[in-house]
BAKOL-674267 format. One record per atom (N, C-alpha, C): atom name; residue in one letter; residue number from 1; x, y, z. Coordinates in Angstrom, 3 decimals, always signed. Example, Ala and Ser with C-alpha at 12.3 -4.5 7.8 and 13.67 -1.06 7.14 Angstrom:
BEGIN
> torza  vomar  drenke  c1  c2  c3
> N  a  1  +13.190  -5.690  +7.800
> CA  a  1  +12.300  -4.500  +7.800
> C  a  1  +13.200  -3.300  +7.800
> N  s  2  +12.850  -2.250  +7.080
> CA  s  2  +13.670  -1.060  +7.140
> C  s  2  +12.900  +0.030  +7.870
***
This chain:
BEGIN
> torza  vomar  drenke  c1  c2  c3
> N  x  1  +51.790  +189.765  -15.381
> CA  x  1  +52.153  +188.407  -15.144
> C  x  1  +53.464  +188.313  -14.378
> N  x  2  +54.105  +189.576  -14.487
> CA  x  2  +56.097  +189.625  -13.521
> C  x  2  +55.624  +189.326  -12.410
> N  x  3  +54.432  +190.414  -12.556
> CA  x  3  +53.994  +190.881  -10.859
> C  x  3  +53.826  +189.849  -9.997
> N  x  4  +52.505  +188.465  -10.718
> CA  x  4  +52.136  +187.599  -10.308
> C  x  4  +53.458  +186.154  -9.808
> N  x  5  +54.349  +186.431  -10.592
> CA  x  5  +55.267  +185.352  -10.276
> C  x  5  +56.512  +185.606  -9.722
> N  x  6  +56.986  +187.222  -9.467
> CA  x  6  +57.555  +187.791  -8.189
> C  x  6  +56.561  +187.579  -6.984
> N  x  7  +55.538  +188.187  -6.980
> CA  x  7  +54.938  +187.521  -5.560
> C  x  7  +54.935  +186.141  -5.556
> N  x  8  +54.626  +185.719  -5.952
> CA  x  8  +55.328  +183.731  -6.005
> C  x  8  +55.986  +183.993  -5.407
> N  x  9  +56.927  +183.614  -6.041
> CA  x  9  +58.368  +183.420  -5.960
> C  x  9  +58.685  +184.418  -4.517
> N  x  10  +58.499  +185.430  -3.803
> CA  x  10  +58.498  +186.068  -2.725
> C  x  10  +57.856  +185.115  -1.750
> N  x  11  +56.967  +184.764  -1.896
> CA  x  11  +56.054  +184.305  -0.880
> C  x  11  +56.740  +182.722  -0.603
> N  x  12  +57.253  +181.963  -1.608
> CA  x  12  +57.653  +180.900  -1.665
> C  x  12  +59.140  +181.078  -0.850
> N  x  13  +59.708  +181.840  -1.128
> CA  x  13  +61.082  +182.089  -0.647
> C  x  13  +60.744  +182.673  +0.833
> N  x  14  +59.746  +183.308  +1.448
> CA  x  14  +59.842  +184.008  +2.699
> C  x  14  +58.890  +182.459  +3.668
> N  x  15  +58.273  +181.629  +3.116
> CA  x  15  +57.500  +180.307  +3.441
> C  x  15  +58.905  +179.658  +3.679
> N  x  16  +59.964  +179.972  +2.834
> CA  x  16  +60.913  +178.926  +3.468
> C  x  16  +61.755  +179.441  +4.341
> N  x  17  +62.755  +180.291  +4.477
> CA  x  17  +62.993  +181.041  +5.489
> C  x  17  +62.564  +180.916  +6.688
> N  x  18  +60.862  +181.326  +6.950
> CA  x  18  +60.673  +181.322  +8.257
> C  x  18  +60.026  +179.797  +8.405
> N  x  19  +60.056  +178.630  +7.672
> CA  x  19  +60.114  +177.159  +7.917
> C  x  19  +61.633  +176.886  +8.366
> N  x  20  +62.610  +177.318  +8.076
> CA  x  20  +63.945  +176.953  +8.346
> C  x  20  +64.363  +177.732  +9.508
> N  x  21  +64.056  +178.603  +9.653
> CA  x  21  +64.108  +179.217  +11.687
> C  x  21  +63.422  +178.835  +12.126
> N  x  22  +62.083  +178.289  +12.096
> CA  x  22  +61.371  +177.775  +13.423
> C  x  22  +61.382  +176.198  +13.060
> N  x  23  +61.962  +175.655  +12.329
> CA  x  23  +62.036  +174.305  +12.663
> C  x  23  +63.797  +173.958  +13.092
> N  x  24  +64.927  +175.136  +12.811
> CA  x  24  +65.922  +175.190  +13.017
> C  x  24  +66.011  +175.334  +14.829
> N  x  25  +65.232  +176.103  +15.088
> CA  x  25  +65.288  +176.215  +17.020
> C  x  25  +64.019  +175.765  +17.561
> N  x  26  +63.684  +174.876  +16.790
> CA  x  26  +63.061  +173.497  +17.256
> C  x  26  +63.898  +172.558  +18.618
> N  x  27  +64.554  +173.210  +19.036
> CA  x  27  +65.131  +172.220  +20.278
> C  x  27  +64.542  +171.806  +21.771
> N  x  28  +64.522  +170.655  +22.409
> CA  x  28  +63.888  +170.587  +22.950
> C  x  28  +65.066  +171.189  +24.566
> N  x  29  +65.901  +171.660  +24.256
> CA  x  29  +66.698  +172.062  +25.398
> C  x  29  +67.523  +170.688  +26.134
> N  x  30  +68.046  +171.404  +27.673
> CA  x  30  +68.389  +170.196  +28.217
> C  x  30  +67.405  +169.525  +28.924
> N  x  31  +67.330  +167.838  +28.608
> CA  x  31  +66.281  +167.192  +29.505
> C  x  31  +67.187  +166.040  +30.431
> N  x  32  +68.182  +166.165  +30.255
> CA  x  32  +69.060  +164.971  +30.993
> C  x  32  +68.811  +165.515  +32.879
> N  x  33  +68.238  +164.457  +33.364
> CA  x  33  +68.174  +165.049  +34.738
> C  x  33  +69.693  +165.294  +35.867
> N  x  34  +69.749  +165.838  +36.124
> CA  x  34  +70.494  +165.501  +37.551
> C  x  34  +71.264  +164.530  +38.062
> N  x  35  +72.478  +163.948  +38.866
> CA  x  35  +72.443  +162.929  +38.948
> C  x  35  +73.421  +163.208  +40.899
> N  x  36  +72.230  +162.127  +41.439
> CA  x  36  +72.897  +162.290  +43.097
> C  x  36  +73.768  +160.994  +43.176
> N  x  37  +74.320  +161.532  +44.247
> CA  x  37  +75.543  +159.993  +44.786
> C  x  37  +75.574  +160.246  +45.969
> N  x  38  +74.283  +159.925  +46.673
> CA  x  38  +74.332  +160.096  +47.948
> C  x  38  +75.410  +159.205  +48.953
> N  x  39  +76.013  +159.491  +49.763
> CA  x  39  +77.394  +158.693  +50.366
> C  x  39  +76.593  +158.420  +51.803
> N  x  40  +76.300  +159.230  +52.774
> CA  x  40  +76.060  +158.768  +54.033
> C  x  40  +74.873  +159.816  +54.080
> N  x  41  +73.667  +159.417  +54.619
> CA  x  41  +73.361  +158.077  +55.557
> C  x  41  +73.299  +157.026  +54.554
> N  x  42  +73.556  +155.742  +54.467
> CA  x  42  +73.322  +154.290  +53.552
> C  x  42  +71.847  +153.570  +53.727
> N  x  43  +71.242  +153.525  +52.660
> CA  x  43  +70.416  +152.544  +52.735
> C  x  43  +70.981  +151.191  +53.824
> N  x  44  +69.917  +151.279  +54.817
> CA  x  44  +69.852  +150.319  +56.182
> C  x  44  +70.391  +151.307  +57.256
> N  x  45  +70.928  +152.400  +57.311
> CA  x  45  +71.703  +152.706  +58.424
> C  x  45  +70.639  +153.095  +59.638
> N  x  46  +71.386  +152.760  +60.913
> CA  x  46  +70.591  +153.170  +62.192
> C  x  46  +71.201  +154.220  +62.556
> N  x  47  +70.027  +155.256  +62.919
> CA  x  47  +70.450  +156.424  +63.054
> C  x  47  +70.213  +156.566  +64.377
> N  x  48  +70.866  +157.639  +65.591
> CA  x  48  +70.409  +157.885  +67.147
> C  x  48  +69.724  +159.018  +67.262
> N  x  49  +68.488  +158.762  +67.902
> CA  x  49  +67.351  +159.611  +67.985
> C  x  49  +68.323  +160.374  +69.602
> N  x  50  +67.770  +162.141  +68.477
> CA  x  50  +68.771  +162.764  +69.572
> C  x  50  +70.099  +163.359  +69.011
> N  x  51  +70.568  +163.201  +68.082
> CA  x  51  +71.477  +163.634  +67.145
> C  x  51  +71.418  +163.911  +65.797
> N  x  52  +72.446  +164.853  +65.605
> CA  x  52  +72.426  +165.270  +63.960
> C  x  52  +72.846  +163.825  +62.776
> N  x  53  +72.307  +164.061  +61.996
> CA  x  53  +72.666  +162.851  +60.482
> C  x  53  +73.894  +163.727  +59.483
> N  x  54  +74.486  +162.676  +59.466
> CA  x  54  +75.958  +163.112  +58.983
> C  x  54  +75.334  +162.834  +57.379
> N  x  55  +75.007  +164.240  +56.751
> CA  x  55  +74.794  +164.049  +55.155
> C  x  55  +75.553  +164.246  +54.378
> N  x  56  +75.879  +163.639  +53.472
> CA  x  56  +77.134  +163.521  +52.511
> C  x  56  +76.489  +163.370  +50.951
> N  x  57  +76.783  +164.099  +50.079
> CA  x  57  +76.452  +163.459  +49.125
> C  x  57  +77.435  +164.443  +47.882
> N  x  58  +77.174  +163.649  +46.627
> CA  x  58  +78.149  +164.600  +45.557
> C  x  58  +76.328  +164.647  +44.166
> N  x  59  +76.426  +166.215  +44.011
> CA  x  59  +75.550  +166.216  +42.905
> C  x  59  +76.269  +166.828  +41.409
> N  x  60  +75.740  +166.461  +40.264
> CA  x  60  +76.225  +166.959  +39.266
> C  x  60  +75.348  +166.715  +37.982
> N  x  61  +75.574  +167.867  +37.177
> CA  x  61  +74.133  +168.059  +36.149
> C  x  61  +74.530  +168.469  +34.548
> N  x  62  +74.252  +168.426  +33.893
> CA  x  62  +75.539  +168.337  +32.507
> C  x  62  +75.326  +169.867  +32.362
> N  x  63  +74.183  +170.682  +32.620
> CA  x  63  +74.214  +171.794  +32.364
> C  x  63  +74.616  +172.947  +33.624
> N  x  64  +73.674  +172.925  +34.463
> CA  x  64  +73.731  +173.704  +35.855
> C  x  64  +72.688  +173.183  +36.937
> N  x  65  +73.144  +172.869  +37.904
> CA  x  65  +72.107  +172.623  +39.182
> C  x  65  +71.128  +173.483  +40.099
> N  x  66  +70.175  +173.231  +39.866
> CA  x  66  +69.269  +174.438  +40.945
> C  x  66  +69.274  +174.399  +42.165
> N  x  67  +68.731  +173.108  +42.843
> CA  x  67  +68.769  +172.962  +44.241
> C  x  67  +68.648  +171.547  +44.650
> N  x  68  +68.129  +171.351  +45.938
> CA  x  68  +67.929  +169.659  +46.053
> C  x  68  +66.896  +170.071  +47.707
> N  x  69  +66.553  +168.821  +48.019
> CA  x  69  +65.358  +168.639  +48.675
> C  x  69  +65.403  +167.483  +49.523
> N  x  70  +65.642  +167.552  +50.770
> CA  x  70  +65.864  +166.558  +51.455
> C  x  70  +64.266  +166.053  +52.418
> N  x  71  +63.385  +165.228  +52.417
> CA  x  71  +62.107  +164.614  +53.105
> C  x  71  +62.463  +162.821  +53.437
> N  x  72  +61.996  +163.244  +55.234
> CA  x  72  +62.002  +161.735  +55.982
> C  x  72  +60.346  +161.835  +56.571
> N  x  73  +60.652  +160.625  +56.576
> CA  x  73  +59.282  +160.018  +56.608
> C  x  73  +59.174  +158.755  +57.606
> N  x  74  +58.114  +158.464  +58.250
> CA  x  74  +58.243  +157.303  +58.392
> C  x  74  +57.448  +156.151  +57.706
> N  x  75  +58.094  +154.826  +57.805
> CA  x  75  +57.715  +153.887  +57.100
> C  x  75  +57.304  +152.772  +57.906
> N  x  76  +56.298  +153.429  +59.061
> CA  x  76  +55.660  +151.370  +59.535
> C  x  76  +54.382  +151.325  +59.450
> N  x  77  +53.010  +152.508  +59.216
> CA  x  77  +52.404  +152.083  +58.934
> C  x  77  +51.923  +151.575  +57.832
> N  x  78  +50.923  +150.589  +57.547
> CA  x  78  +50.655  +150.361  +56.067
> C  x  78  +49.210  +150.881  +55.670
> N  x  79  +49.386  +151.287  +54.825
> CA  x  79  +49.744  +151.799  +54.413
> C  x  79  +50.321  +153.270  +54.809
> N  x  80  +51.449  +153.729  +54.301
> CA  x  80  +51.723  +154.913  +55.373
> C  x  80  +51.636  +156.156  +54.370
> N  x  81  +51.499  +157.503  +55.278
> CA  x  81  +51.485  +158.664  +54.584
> C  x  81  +52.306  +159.564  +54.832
> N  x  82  +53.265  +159.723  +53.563
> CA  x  82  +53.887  +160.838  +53.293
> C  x  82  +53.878  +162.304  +53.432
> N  x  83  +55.012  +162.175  +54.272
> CA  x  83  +55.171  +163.737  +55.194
> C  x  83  +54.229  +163.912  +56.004
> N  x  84  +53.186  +163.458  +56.306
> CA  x  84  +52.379  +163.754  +58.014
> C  x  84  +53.310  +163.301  +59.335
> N  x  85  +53.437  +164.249  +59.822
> CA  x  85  +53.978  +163.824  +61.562
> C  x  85  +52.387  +163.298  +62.288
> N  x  86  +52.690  +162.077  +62.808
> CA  x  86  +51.520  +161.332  +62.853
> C  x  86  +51.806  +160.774  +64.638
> N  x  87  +50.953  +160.622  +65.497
> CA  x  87  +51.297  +160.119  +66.866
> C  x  87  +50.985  +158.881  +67.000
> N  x  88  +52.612  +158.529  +67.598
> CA  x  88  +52.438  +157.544  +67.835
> C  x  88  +51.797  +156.431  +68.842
> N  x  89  +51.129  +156.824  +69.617
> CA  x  89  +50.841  +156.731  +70.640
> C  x  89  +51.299  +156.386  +71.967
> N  x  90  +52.334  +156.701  +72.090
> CA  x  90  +53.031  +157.028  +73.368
> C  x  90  +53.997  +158.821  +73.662
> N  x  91  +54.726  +158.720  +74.188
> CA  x  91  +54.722  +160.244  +74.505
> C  x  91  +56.167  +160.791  +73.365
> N  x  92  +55.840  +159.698  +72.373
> CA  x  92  +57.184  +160.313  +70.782
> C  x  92  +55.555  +160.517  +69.764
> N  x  93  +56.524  +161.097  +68.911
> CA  x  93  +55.996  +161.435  +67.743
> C  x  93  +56.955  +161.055  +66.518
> N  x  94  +56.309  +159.972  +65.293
> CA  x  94  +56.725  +160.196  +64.284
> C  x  94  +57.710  +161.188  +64.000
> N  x  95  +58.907  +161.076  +62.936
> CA  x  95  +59.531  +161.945  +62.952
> C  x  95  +59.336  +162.557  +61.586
> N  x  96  +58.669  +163.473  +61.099
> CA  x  96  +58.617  +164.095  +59.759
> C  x  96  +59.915  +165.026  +59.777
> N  x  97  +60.623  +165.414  +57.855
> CA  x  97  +61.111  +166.317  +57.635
> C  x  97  +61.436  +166.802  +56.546
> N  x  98  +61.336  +167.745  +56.260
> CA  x  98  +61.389  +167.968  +54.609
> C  x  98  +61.866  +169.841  +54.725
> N  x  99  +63.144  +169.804  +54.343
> CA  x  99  +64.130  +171.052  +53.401
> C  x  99  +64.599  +171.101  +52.596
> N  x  100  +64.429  +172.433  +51.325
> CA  x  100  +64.757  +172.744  +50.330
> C  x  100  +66.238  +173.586  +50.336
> N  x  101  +66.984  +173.571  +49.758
> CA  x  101  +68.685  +174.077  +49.610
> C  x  101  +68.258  +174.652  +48.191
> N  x  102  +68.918  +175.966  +48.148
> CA  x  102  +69.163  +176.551  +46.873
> C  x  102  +70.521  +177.021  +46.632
> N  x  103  +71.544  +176.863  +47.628
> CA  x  103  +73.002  +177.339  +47.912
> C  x  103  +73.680  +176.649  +46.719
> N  x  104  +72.959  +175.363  +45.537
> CA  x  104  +73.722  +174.794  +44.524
> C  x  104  +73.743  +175.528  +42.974
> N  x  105  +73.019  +176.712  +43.060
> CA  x  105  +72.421  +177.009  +42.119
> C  x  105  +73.626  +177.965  +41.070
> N  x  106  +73.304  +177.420  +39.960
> CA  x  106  +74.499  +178.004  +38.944
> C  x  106  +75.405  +176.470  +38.838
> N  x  107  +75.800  +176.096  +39.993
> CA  x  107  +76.941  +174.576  +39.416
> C  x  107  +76.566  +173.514  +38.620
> N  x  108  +77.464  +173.116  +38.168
> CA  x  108  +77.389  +171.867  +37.358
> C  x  108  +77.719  +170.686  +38.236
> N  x  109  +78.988  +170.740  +39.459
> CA  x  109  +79.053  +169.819  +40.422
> C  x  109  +79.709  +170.298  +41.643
> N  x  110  +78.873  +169.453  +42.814
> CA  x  110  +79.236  +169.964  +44.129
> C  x  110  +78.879  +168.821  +44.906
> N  x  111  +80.053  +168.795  +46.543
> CA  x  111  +79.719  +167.688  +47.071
> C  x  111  +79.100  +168.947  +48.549
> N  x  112  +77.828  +168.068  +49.091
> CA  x  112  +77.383  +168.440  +49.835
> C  x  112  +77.714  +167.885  +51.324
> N  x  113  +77.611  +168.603  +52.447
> CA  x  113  +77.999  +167.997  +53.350
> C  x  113  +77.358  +168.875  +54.911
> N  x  114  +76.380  +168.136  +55.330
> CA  x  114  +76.350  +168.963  +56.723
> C  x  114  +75.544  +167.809  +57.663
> N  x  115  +75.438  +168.883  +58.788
> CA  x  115  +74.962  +168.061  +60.288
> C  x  115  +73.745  +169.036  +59.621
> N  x  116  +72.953  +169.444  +59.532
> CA  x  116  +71.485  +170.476  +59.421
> C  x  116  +70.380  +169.492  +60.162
> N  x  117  +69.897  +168.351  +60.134
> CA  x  117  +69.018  +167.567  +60.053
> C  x  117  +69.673  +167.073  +61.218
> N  x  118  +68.691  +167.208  +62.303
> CA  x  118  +68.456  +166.966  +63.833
> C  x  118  +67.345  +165.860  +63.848
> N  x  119  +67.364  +164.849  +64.549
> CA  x  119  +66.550  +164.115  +64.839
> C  x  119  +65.941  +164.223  +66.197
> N  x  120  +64.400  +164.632  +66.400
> CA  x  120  +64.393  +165.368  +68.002
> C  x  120  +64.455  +164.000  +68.786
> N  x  121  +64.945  +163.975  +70.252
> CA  x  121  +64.926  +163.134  +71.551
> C  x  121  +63.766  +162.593  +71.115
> N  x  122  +62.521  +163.267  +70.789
> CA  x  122  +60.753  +162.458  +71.323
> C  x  122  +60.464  +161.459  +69.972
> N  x  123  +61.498  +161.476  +69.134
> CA  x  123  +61.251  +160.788  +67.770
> C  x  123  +60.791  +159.427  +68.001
> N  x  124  +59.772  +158.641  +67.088
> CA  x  124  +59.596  +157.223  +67.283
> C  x  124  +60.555  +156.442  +66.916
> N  x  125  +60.950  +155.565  +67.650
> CA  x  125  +62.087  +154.504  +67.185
> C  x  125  +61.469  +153.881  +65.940
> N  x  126  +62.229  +153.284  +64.912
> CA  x  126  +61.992  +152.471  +63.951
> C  x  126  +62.063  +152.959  +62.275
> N  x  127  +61.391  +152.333  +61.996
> CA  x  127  +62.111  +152.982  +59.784
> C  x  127  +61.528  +153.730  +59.726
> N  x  128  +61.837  +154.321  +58.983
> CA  x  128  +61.801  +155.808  +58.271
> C  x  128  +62.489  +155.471  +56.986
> N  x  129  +62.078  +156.415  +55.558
> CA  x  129  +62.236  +156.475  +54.300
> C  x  129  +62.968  +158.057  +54.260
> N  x  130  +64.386  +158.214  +53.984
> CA  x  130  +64.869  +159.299  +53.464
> C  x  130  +64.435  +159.370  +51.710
> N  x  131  +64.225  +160.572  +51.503
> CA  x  131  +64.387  +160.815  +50.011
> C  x  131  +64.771  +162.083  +49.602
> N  x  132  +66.059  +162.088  +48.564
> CA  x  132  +66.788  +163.093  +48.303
> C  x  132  +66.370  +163.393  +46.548
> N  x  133  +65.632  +164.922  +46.658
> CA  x  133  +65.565  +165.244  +45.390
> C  x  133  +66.496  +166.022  +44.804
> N  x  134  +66.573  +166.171  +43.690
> CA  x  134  +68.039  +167.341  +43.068
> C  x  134  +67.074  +167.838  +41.590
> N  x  135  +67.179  +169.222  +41.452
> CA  x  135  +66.484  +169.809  +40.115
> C  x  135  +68.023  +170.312  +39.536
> N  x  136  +67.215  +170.464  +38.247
> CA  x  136  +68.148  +171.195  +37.625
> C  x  136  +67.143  +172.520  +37.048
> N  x  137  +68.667  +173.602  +36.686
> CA  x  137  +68.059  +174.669  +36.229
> C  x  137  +66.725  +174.643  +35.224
> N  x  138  +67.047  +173.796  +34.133
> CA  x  138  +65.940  +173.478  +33.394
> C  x  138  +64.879  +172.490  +33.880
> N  x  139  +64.559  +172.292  +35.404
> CA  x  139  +63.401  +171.793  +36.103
> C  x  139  +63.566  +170.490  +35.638
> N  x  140  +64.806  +169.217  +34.909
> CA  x  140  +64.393  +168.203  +35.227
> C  x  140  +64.872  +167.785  +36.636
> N  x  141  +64.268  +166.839  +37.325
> CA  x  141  +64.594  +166.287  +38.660
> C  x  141  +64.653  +164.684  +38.507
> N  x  142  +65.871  +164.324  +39.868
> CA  x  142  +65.835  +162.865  +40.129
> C  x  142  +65.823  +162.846  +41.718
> N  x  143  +65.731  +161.888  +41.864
> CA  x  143  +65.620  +161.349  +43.312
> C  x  143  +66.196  +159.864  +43.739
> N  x  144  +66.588  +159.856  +45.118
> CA  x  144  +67.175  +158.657  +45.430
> C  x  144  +66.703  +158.286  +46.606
> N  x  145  +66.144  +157.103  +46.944
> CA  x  145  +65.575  +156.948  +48.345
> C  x  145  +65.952  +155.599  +48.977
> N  x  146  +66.329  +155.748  +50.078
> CA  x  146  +66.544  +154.923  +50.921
> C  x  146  +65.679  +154.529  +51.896
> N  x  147  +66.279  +153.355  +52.661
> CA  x  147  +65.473  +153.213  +54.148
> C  x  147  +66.414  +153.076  +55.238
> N  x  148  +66.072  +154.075  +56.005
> CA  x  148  +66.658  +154.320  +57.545
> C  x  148  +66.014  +153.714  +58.701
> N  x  149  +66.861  +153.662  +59.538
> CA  x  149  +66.127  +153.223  +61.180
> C  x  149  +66.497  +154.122  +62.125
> N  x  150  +65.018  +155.087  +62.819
> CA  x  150  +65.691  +155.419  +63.908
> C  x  150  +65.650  +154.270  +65.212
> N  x  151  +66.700  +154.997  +66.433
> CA  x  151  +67.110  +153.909  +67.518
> C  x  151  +67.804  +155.034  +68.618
> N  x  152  +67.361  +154.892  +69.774
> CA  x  152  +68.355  +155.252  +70.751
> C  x  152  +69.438  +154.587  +71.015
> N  x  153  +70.152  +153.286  +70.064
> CA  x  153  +70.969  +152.211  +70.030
> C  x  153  +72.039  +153.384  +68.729
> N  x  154  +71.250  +154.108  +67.989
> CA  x  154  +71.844  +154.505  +66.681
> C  x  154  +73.214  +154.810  +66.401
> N  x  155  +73.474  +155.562  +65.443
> CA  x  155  +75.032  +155.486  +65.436
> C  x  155  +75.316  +157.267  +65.656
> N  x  156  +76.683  +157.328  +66.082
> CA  x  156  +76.811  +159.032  +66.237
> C  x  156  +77.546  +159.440  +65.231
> N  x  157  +77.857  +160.204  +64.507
> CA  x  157  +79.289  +160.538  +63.381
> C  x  157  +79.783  +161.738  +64.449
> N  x  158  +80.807  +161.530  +64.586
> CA  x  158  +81.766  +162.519  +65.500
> C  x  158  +83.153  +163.234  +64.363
> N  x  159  +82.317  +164.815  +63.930
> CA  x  159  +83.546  +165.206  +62.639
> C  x  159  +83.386  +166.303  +63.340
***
């Protein structure tokens, strides 16, 4: 009868134990996403077809940042489709673009800043949809999107 109520009592005590470690690292990790502050280009800005886009932005993530993801698009047909370079029918083309950056990876915060993103001469004048993604190490993501105009009228940033 010891026998029977040491194994109890064993079995009851090792049932709790390994209930109290696996409900103890029960965590769901970090899920707080990312957070962008994109500065330039601004929602509305006209950009000059034919020049680089002055990108500016500050990212920061409570844990560590992976990368971010920059895609333009244009926005006049209706319904329109995302990321196809589409003709316009004259001798431009829609302007598609979409690059991935991993140069953020490990930080918690960094301000970004370059000319990278060329807009070619043959681009179609008119809106276009920027959208800026940012991951974090633990894969949550946010995004921020604007609307741009291209223009051979556009603006130049001279830095």
């Amino acid at each position: 009868m010891k026998t029977n109520i040491k194994s109890l009592l064993l079995s009851i005590v090792s049932l709790a134990v390994f209930s109290f470690i696996f409900t103890s690292c029960d965590d769901d990790g970090d899920t707080t996403p990312p957070v962008i502050n994109l500065i330039e280009p601004e929602d509305g800005d006209v950009l000059k077809i034919g020049s680089d886009i002055h990108f500016d932005m500050e990212l920061s993530d409570n844990e560590t940042l992976k990368s971010y993801k920059v895609e333009i698009h244009e926005n006049m047909s209706k319904p329109h489709d995302h990321g196809n370079s589409l003709k316009s029918g004259s001798d431009t083309e829609y302007f598609s673009y979409q690059n991935t950056w991993l140069d953020i990876e490990g930080l918690r915060n960094t301000s970004v800043h370059h000319h990278q993103i060329v807009i070619p001469e043959n681009a179609t004048p008119g809106a276009y949809h920027m959208v800026v993604y940012c991951f974090d190490s633990a894969g949550n993501e946010s995004h921020v999107a604007i609307n741009i105009e291209l223009s051979h009228d556009g603006e130049v940033h001279e830095h």
